[in-house]
N, C-alpha and C positions, 0 to 999 in steps of 0.2 A: 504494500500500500504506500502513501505520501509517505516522505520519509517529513517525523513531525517537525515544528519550527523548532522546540530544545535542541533536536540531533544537530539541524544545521547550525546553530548556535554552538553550540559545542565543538561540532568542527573546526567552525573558526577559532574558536578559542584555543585549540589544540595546535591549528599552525603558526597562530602568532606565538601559543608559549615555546614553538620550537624554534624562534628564534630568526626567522625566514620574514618576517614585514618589520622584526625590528630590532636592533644592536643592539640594546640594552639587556640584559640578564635581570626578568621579570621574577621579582623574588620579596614578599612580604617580609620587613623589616623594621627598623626602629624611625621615627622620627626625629631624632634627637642626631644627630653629623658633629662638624667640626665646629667652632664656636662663630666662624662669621656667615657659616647658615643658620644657625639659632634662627636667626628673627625673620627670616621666610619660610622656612620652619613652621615658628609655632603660629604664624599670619594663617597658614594651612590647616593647622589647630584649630585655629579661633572661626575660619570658615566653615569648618563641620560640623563645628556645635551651632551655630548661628542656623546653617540647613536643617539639622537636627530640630533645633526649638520652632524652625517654620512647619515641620511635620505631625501628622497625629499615628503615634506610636501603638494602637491597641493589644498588638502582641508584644509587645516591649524588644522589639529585634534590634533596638539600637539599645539593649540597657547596658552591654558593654562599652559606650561610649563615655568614659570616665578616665582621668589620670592625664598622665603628659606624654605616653607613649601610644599615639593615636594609630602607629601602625600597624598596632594590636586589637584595632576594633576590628565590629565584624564588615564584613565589606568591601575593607577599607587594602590597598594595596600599594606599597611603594617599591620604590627604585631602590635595588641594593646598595647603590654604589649612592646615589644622589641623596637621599631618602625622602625623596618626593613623591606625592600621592600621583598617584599615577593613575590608578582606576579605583573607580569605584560602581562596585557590583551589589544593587539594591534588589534582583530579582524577588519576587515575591514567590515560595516557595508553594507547593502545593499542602499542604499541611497548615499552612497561614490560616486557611478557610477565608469567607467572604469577609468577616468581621475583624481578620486579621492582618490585613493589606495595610503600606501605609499611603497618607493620603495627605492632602489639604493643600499647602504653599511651597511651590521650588523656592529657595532664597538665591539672592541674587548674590552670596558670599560664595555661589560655584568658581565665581569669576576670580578670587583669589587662588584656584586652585590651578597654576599658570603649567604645570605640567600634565592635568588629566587628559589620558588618550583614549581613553575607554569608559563610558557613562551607560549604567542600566538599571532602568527603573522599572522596567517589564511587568505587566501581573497584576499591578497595584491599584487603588483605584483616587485617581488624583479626579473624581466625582462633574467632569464634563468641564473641568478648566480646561485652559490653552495653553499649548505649550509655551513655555516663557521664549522669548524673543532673544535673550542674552545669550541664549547655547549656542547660536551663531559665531559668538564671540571666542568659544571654547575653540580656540583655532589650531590648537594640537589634536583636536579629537580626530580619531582614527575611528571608531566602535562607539555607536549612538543604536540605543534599544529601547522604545518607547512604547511595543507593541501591549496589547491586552492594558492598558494602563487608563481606560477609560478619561482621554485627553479627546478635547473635541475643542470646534473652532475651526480657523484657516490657520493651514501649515504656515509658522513666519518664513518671509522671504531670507531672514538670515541666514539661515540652515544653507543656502548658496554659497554662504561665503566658506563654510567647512570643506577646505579641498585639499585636507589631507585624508578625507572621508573614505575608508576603506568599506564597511559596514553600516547600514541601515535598515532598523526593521520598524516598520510603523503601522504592521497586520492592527486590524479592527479598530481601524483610523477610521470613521465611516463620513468624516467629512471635505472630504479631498474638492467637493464641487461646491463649499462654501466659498463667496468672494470675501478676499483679502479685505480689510480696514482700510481707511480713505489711506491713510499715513504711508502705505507701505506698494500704492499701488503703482508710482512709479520706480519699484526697485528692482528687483531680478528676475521681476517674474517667474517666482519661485512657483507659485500659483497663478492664473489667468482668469478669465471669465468662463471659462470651460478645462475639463479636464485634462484636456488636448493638451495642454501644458505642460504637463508634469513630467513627461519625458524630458523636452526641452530643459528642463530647470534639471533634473537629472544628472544629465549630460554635461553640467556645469562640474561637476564631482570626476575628475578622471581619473584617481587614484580605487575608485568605487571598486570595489570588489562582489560585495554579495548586496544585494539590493530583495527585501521584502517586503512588499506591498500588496498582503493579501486582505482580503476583505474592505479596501478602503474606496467602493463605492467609484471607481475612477471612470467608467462604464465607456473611456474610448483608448482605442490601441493605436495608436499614429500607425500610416501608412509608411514613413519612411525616418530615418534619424536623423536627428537633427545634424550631429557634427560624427566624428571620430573616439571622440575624448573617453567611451566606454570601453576600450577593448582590453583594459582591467578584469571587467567584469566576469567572474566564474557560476555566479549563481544567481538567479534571479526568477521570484515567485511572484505572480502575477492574481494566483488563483481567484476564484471569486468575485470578479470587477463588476460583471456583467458586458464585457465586450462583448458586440454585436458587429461580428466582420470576418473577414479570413483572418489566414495568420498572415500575418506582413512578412514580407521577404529578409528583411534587416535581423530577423531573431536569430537566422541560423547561418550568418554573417560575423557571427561575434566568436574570435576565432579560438578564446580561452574560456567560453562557457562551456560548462559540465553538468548542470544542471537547469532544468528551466521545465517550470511548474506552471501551466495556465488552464488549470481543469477548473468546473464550475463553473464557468462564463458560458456565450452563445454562439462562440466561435465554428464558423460554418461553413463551405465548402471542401473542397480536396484539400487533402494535408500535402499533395503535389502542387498546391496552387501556393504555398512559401516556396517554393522550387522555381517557377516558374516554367519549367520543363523538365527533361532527363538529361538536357546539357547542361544545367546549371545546376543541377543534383551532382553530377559525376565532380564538375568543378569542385561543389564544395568538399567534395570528397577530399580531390587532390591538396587544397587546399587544409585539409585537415581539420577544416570546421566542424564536420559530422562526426568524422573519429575520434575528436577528443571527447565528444556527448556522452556522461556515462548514465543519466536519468533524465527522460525526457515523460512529460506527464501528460498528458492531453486529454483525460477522461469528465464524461460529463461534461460533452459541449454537443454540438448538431454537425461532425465530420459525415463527410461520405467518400465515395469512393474507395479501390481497394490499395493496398499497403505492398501490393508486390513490388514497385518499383523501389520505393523506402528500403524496402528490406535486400533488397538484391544490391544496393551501390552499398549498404551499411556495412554488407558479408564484404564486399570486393577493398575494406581498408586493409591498411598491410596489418593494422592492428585496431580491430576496434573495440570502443572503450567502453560501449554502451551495456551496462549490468540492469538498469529498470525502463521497463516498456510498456509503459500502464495507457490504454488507450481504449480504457473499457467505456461503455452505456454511450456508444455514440450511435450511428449508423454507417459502418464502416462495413466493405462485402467481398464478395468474391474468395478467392482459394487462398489457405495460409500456403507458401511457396516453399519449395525445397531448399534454398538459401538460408532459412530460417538458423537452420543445423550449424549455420558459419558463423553463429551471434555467440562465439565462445564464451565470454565472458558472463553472458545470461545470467541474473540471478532471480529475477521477475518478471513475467509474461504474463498481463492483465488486461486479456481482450475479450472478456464478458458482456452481452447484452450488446453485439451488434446484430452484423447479419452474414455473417462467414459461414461459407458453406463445404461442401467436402469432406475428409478427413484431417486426420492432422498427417502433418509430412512424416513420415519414416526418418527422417533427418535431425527429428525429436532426440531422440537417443544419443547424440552426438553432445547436447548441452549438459557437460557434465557439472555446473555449478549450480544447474538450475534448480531454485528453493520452492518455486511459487508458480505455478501455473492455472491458471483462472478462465476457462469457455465456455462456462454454463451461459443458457440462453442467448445461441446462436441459432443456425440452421443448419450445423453439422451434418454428417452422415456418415455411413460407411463404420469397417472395422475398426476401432483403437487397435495401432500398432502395437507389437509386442516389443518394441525398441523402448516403447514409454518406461517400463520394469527398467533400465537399462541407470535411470538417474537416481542412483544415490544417494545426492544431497536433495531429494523432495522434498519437503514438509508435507507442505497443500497443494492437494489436487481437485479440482472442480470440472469435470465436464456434465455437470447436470442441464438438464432440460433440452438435449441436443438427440436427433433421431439415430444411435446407432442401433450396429446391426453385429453379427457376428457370436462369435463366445467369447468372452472372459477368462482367463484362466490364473493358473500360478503365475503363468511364466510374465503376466505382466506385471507384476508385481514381485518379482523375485527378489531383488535387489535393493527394493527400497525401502531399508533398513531406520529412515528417518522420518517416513512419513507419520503424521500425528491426523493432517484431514483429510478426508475421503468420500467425495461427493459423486455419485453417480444417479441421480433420482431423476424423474420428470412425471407431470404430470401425462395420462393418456390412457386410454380406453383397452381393455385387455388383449383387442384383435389389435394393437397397434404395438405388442409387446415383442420385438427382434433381437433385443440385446439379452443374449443366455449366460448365464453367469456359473461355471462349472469349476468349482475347484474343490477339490478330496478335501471328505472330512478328515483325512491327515497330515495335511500340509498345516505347518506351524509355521505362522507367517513370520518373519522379520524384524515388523516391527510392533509401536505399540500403537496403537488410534486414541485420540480425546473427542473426535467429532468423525461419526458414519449415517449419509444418508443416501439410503438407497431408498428407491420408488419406482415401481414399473418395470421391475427389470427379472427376465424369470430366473429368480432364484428358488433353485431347492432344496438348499443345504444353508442352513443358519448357525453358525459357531460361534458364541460369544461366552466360555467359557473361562469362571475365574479371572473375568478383566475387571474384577473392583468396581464394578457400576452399582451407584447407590442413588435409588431414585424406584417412582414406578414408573414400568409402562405405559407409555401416552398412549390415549384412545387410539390416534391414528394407525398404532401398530398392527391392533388387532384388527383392521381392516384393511389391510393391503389384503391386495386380488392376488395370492400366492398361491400355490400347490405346493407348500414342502415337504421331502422325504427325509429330512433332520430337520430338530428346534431343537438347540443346547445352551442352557442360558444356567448350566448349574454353578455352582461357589459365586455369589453373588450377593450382595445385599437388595436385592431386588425387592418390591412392597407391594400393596394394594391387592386387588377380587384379579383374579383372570376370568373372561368372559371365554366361551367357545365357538367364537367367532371363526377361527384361520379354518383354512381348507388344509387338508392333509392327503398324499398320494396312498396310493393301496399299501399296506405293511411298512407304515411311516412312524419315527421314534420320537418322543418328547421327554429330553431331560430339565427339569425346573426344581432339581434338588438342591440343597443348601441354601434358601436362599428366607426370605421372610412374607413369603406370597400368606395370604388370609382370605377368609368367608367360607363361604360354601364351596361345598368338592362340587365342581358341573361334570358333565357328562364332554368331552372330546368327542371328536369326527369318528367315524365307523370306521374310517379307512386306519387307526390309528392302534398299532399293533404293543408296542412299547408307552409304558407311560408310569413315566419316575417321577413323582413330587416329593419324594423325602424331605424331611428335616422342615418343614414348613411352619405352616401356621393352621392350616384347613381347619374348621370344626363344621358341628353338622354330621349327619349321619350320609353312609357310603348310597348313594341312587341305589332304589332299588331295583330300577332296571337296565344296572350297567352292563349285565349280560346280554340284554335284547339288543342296548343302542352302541354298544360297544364287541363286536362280534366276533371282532378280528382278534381282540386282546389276548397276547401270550407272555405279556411281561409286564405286571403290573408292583409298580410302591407305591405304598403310602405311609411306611413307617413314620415312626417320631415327629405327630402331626396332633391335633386335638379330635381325633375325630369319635363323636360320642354317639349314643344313641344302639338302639336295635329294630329291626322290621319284624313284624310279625310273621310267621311262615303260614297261620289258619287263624284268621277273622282277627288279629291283632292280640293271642293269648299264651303263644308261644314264644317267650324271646328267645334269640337266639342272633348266630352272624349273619348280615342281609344278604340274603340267596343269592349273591353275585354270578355263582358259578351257574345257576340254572341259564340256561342259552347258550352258555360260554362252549365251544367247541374245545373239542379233548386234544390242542393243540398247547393251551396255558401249560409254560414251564415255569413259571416262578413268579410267585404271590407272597408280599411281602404287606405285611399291614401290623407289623409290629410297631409297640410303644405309642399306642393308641389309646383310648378307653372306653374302646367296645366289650359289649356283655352278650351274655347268652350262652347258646349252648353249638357244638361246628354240626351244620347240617352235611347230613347224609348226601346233598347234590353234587360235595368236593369230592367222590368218590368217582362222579363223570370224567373227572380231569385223569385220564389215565395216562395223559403222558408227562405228568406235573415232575418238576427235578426239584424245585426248590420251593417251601411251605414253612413261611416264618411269619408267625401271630406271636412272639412273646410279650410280655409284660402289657395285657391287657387285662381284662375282669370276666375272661371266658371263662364256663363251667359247665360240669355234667361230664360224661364218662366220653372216652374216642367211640365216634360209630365206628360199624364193624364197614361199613360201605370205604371209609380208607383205605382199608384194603388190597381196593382193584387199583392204588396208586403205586403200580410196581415199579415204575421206572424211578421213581423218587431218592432223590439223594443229601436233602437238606430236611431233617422235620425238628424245626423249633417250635415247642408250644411252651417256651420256658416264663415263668412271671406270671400266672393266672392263675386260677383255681378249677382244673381239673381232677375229679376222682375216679376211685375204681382201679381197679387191677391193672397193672400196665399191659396192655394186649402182648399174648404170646403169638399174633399172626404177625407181629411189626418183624420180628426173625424169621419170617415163613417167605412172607410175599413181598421184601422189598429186600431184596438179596444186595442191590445196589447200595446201598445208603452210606455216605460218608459220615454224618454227623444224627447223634440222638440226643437232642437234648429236651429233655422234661423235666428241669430242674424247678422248684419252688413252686408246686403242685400241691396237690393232697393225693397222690397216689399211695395208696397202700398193699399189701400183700406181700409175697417174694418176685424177686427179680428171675424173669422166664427164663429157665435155659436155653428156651430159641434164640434167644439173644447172642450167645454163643457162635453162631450159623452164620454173625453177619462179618464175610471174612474182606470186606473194602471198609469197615467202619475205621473212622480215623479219632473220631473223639465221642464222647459216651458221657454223658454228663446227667444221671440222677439225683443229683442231690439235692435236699432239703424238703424233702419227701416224708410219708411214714412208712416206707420201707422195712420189714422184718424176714427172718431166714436170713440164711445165708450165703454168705458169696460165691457162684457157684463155681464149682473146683473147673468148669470148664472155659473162664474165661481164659484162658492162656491159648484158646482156640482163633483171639481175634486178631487173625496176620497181617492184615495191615500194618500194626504197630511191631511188626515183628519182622519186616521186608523191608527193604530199600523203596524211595520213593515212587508215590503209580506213576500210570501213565496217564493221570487227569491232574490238569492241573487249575484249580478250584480257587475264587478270592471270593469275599464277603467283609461289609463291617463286622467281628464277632465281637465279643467281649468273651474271656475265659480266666478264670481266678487260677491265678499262677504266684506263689513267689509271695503268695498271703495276701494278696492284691489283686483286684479285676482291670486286668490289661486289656487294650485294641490291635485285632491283627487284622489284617487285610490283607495285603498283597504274598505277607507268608504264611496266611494260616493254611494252605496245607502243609505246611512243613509240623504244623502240630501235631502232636501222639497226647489226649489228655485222658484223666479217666476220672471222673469224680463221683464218687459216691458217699461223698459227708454228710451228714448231719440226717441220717437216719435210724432205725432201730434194730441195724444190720448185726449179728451174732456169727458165733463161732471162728473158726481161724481166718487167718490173711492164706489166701488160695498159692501154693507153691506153685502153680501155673503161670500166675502174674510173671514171675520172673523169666518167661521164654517170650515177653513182650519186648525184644531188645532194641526198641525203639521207640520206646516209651518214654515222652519229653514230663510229663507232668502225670501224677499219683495222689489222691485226695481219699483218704478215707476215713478223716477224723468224724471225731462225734459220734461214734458208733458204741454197739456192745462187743467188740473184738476181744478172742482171746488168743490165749495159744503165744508159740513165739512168731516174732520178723522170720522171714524166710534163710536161711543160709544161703541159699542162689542171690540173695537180693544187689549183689557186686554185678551182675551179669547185666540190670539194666543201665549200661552202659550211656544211653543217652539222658538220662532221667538230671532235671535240674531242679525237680521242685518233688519234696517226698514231703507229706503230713498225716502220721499218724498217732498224731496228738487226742488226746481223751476216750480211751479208748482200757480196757484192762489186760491189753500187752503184757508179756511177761517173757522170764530171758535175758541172756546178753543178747548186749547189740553185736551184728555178724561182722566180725573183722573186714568180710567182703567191701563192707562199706565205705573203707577207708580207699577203693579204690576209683568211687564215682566221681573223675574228674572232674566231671561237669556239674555236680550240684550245688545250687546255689544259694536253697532253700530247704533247709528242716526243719521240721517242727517231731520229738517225740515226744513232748510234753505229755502229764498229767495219765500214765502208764503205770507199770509195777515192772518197771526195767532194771535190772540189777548188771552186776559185775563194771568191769571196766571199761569204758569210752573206746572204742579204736585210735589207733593215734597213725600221721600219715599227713604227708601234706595238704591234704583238701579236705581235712575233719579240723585241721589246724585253721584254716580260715573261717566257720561257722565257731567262732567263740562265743555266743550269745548265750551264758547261764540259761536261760530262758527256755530255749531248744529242748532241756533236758529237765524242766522245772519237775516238783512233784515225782520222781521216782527215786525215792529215799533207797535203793540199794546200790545207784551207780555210782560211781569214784573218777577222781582221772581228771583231765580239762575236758573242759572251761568249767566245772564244778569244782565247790572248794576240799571235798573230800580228798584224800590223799588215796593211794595205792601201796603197797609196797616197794622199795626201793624209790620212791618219791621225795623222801625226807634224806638222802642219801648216804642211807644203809647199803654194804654189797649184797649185790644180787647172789642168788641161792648158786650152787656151781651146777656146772653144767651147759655154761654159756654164757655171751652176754645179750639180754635183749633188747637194749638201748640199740647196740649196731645192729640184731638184726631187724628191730624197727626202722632204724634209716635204712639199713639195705634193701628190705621188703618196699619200703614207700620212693627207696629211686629206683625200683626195678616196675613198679608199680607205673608212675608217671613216664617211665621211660617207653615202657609197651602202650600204656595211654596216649601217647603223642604221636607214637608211629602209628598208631589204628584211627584214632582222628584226620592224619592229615591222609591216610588210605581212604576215607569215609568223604571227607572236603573232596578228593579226586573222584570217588564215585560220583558223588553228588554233581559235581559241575561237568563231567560225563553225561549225565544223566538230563541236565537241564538242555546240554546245546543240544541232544536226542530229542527233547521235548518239544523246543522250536523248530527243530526241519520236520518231525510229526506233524504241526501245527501247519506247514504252509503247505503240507500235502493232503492232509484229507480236511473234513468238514467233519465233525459231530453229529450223528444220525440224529440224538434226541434234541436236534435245536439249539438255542443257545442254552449252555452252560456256566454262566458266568455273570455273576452279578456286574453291574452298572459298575464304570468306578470316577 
């Protein structure tokens, strides 16, 4: 866009301090010199305070104006060497606020200030006075800045006499076409009886550099200039006037401008008619008038005609200079030209809101500096090149409201690592929709976006995943005329009802998890086969006829949502879960409506779903016994009904007729009885989780049957949020829970021994059997599970020594055997050494040894009985221990990641018969 008036301000300010418009070494200093400048000096003093007291202070930004070392105020700037004021910079700051400008009286003690070169009062509001007449007289000034300073009147004709004038800014002057005072109307005709003058008077300033004159009402552009005396001039802003004419020939005549700003005004014809032809273009070429141009501004006037010629002599400098080309909202037409590609230096192209037609050149791709390109509402057509992906330094890109055609893809976009805007929209009618927009749901773009508007363009795939957007959906959204086959708007702070507005293609997905959506759950497109809302907000109970209007559905969440309520099954007397499944064809693999708080009781219609894999209701207010209609869910490999209130016997068909099942968990139930030994039968189960049940009988001696936990790992590989109490603590796995082996049967009214079976589980990560009525001793095998990091079998009436085997579980991390009738000696051993927590072993008054404070034999250090020493061969045993530990581990890490990269070339060669296997992630 404009570059704004600060920047150019600043510019300048930047090359005088480098030293280039002036000899002196500009440097804030003391007032105070040798003793025979004292008294011009502090004349300079006594000037500032006197301007000072003529001003009204409300923000106090002169209250550092105190003491005798004036060159210490704020503003205030001297000459190192000299230590004369030299400038003084009044800018009013934007923080001032309106009521904090200063304002009222210039005093006429400026004039003692015989070396100031640089005066700015900018910003302030000296409340429609005139500029005083005496700055004329400032005849060193170089830098006069008067703009936004609400000064009104006729400019005085003295300001002619300042001709050592390098800079002028006088923007939002608005009375340029007031006539001058009787007094001054034979002087320089600084001002005339029309605006027509003001060049003229101008022109009197040859040393002028940057000239700003925007907003000041001047409303005519002389045809021709007056003398020479400008070709100082580098910069010069016009905007706003309201001239009513072409451009004059003389602008692009000026052989050391680099900028020149005349947008806003009514400037009309060809912008080849400042040219006067293509021989007087080429001229100024040679000339180097055009190639030193490095921002030329034109936008927001009445141009026409098209820009090929412009642009074809600007490409032919040896080097051209020109970086911004803003010539937007005019009526400019015809084809942007292949020459375009030769404007190296490009860093803004802002030709928005004419009437260009065509594509854009191929030759795009060549403008490797370019930040800013701008063509919405033209008359475009045709394919966006794929050379556009090519610029790097993009920012913003706009071609909205223009007719193309073609696909979209990565590759235009590949490379543009910088881009933040992305405007592709237009309005238009669906049969007017040619621009396809085709890029894989897994291509990870580049860069990052803070502004995307697409409209009208056929998109099928929506990814806006985890970009931090925190807002709701504006209505508009949910009415675009789409067909898509992805919506992914999950990890988002997103708000507000979703309506079910969008269209969806046949077996289309919507993810909207994690985010903060609310209301009612509505019913989605029929075409819509996937549909994740996790972690929400929803309350309201589930449609009860999401099976009719939803037909297609095989993958449904709604976990960790509010969703409350129950349907009746007969005349509103039965509660229970709302019959979703009834319609629902026997295609549903996974239904996930956990952490909810639905009640009732699971009807017998979930038994239609026979090709279900994954069945997660935990932690809701379900009850009553499993129908036996479950069953016919053989393909099933996920059943959480964990967190509710289920009773009844735990079915012995769940070991009969779901041979598959990786995980059971029915923990924090009211199941009571024995645990089935069909249970036994289920030899892919990976984790087993009964606990906090009423559970009695015993364990049966057959679980040492379930090899999964006893095998290296399958050939499925399975992810879910879980939760699983590991380590005395409920952890989250996902991405590695099938790497878990767990087994938890705590906190029920389990009897008789710990099953010696357990122990051929050698892959068994986690062990939970506390809270029980156990007797009998720990197993002697209990060393063998070697993978085991979390063993509890804490409160329980254990008895025995603990099995020295123990001492060799590298890997555990967690024990509890608390609150037992365990006796003899602790094992001792590297990895019993790290579980020092008293605590581990609390309550069983007959063990000895560490981390108890009881002693042993030979503890107090007595000799050992003869026959040995077993201090060495307790170290020898525990490095012979760790030593075979470490080579069978890292034999077990090569298995393993054998096993994984087997996993992925499985995966890109076949498909999964039963559908997708795999939760959302």
């Amino acid at each position: 866009m404009a570059t704004t008036n600060a920047a150019v301000q600043l510019l300048f300010l930047v090359i005088m301090s480098s030293g280039f418009l002036f000899h002196e070494t500009l440097k804030p200093g003391c007032c105070h010199g040798d003793h025979h400048k004292a008294a011009s000096i502090d004349t300079e003093r006594v000037a500032l305070l006197k301007f000072k007291q003529g001003l009204t202070d409300p923000s106090h930004r002169l209250s550092s104006w105190v003491g005798e070392d004036c060159c210490k105020w704020r503003g205030v700037v001297c000459n190192n060497r000299s230590r004369h004021v030299i400038k003084l910079n009044l800018r009013s700051l934007d923080d001032d606020g309106t009521h904090g400008k200063l304002g009222c009286e210039i005093s006429h003690s400026l004039l003692d200030l015989k070396y100031l070169n640089q005066l700015d009062l900018s910003m302030n509001n000296f409340e429609r006075t005139r500029i005083p007449k005496f700055i004329g007289s400032l005849e060193k000034l170089r830098y006069l800045n008067l703009s936004g300073a609400s000064f009104r009147g006729p400019i005085p004709p003295q300001l002619g006499n300042l001709s050592r004038l390098i800079y002028l800014d006088l923007e939002e002057y608005f009375d340029f076409n007031t006539y001058p005072d009787e007094s001054s109307q034979n002087d320089l005709q600084w001002i005339g009886r029309a605006s027509a003058y003001w060049l003229h008077a101008v022109s009197k300033l040859p040393s002028l550099s940057e000239l700003h004159l925007p907003s000041c009402g001047l409303s005519v552009l002389p045809r021709s200039l007056p003398s020479s005396n400008l070709t100082s001039l580098s910069m010069l802003v016009l905007s706003n006037n309201g001239f009513n004419s072409t451009i004059p020939h003389w602008l692009f005549q000026l052989r050391n401008l680099v900028y020149l700003d005349l947008s806003f005004n009514n400037l009309r014809g060809s912008i080849l008619d400042a040219f006067a032809n293509r021989t007087c273009l080429a001229s100024l070429r040679k000339m180097g008038s055009l190639c030193n141009l490095k921002t030329l501004i034109l936008s927001e006037n009445d141009l026409n005609g098209d820009i090929t010629e412009l642009i074809d002599v600007l490409s032919e400098c040896n080097k051209c200079s020109l970086e911004n080309l803003n010539l937007g909202l005019n009526d400019l037409g015809g084809f942007l030209p292949n020459s375009l590609g030769n404007l190296y230096n490009l860093q803004s192209l802002l030709l928005w809101e004419n009437s260009f037609v065509g594509s854009i050149p191929n030759s795009i791709g060549k403008l490797s500096n370019l930040e800013e390109l701008y063509l919405s509402n033209n008359q475009m057509n045709g394919a966006i090149p794929e050379t556009l992906g090519q610029l790097n330094e993009l920012v913003a890109l706009d071609v909205s409201e223009n007719s193309w055609e073609g696909v979209l893809t990565e590759a235009h976009l590949s490379n543009l690592t910088n881009l933040k805007e992305l405007s592709i929209a237009k309005f238009s009618l669906p049969t007017d929709l040619n621009l396809v927009i085709n890029i894989s749901s897994e291509w990870i773009p580049p860069f990052k976006l803070q502004y995307l508007k697409l409209r009208s363009c056929q998109l099928n795939t929506l990814i806006l995943r985890n970009a931090q957007i925190s807002d709701s959906i504006p209505e508009w959204f949910w009415k675009l005329d789409l067909e898509l086959d992805q919506l992914d708007l999950d990890y988002n702070q997103l708000s507000g009802s979703i309506p079910n507005s969008l269209k969806f293609a046949p077996q289309s997905s919507v993810y909207l998890n994690v985010n903060h959506f609310n209301g009612s759950l509505l019913l989605w497109s029929s075409n819509v086969s996937s549909l994740f809302l996790r972690n929400n907000s929803f309350s309201g109970p589930i449609p009860q006829d999401i099976g009719e209007r939803m037909p297609m559905l095989t993958e449904l969440d709604l976990s960790y949502n509010s969703l409350t309520g129950t349907l009746p099954v007969s005349i509103g007397k039965l509660y229970e879960i709302p019959a979703l499944w009834n319609g629902v064809p026997n295609l549903a693999v996974h239904v996930d409506l956990s952490n909810n708080n639905l009640s009732g009781g699971l009807p017998t219609s979930v038994g239609s779903l026979t090709y279900l894999i994954f069945l997660t209701l935990s932690n809701n207010h379900l009850s009553g016994e499993l129908p036996s209609a479950l069953q016919n869910c053989t393909n099933i490999r996920t059943l959480d009904l964990g967190g509710n209130r289920f009773s009844g016997n735990i079915p012995a068909w769940i070991g009969q007729t779901m041979p598959s099942l990786w995980i059971l968990r029915l923990r924090s139930n009211l199941f009571n009885g024995s645990i089935p030994l069909q249970l036994c039968t289920l030899s892919s189960l990976y984790i087993l989780d009964l606990a906090q049940n009423n559970l009695s009988g015993s364990i049966p001696s057959c679980v040492g049957n379930l090899s999964a936990m006893a095998s290296k790992i399958g050939s499925y590989r399975y992810e879910a949020d879980w939760i699983v109490l590991t380590k005395g603590r409920e952890d989250s796995y996902r991405n590695i829970l099938y790497l878990v082996n767990s087994i938890d049967l705590s906190n029920n009214g389990l009897s008789g021994d710990v099953p010696e079976g357990l122990t051929n589980l050698s892959r068994l990560g986690i062990l939970n059997l506390s809270m029980n009525h156990l007797t009998g001793k720990i197993p002697d095998n209990i060393g063998s599970l070697q993978w085991l990091e979390t063993l509890d079998l804490s409160r329980n009436q254990l008895s025995g020594p603990i099995p020295p085997g123990m001492a060799s579980l590298t890997l555990l991390n967690h024990l509890n055997l608390s609150y037992n009738n365990l006796s003899g000696r602790i094992p001792t051993g590297n990895q019993p050494q790290t579980l020092d927590d008293p605590s581990i072993y609390r309550d069983n008054p007959a063990l000895s040894g560490r981390p108890i404070t009881a002693k042993c034999p030979g503890d107090d250090g007595t000799p050992n009985p003869p026959g040995g020493d077993d201090e060495d061969d307790d170290e020898h045993g525990a490095e012979e221990s760790w030593r075979h530990a470490y080579f069978r581990h890292v034999y077990d890490i090569k298995e393993w990641l054998l096993l994984v990269i087997q996993l992925n070339v499985t995966h890109l060669q076949r498909k999964l018969n039963l559908g997708r296997c795999q939760h959302h992630t």
